[in-house]
N, C-alpha and C positions, 0 to 999 in steps of 0.2 A: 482523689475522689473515690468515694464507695458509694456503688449505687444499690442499694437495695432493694427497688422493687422499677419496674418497668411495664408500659402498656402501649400496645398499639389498637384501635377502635376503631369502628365504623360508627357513626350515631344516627338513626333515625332514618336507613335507607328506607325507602317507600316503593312498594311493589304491589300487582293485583296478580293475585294470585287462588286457586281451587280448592282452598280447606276447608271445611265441615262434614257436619256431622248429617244436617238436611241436609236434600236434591238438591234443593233452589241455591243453595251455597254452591255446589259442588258444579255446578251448573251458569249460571252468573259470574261468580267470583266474589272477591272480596276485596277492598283495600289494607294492606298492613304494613307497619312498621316492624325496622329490625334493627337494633342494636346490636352490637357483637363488639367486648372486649378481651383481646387475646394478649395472655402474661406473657412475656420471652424476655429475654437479657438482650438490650439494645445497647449495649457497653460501644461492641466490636463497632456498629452503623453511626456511633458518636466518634469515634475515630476515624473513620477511612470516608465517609459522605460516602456511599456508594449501593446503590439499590441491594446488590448480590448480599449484601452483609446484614438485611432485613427482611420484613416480610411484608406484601405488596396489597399495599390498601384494593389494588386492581382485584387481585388472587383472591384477595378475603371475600370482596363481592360479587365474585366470580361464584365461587362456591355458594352462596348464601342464596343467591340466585338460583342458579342452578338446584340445590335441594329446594327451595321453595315453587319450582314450576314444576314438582311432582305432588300432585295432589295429595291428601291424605286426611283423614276422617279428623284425625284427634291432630292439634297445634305441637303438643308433647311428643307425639311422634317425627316432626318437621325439626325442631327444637335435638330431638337426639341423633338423626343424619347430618343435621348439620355442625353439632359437635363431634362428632365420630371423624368428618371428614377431616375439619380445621386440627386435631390432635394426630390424626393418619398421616396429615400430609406434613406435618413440621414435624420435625420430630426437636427443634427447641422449643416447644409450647411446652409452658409448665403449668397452663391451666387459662381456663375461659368463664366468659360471662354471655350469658346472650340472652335475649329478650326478646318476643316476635306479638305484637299487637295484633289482635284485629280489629281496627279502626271501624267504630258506627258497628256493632255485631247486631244480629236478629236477636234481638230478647224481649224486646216490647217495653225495654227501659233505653232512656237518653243519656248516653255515657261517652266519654272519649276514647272508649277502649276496653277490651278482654284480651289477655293470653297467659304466656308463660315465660317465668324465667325459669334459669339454671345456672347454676354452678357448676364446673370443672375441674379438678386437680389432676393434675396428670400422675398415672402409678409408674412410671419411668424412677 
């Protein structure tokens, strides 16, 4: 078997959280979604079944949390701590995906959603 591409994902965590740009954001909260797909070679975790040999759906939303309960103005800035982290701390990540909504935003329009994604490739 050759496996050539592999992912492990988070889909859809849902968290209220202090991001914007107004007071009343920053102050209230928000509801948002968070996606997060991170590339690594699961070859070894296909072989042996054993946590140590992967990377821990607990640890990914460990992190994503954690960056997301530090407030901050702009979603893009939330979005770049939390890929700085997930690539710091693996160092088999060969690159990420992540998406962070903010669910119902203040715009004065009826949407399901604003934010950002990103791309990652790791320079390893």
């Amino acid at each position: 078997m050759t496996l050539t591409s592999s992912t492990i994902f988070i889909d859809s965590l849902r968290l209220h959280a202090f991001h914007g740009v107004m007071e009343q954001e920053r102050l209230v909260g928000a509801d948002f979604s968070v996606s997060l797909r991170v590339h690594y070679n699961i070859y070894k975790a296909m072989q042996t079944d054993r946590l140590t040999d992967t990377l821990s759906y607990a640890d990914l939303c460990r992190i994503v949390t954690e960056q997301m309960s530090i407030p901050s103005a702009l979603l893009e800035h939330v979005a770049g701590r939390i890929a700085n982290e997930v690539m710091d701390s693996y160092g088999q990540v060969t690159g990420l995906w992540l998406r962070i909504v903010k669910l119902n935003p203040p715009m004065g329009v009826d949407c399901d959603g604003a934010g950002v994604e990103l791309e990652v490739i790791s320079e390893k």
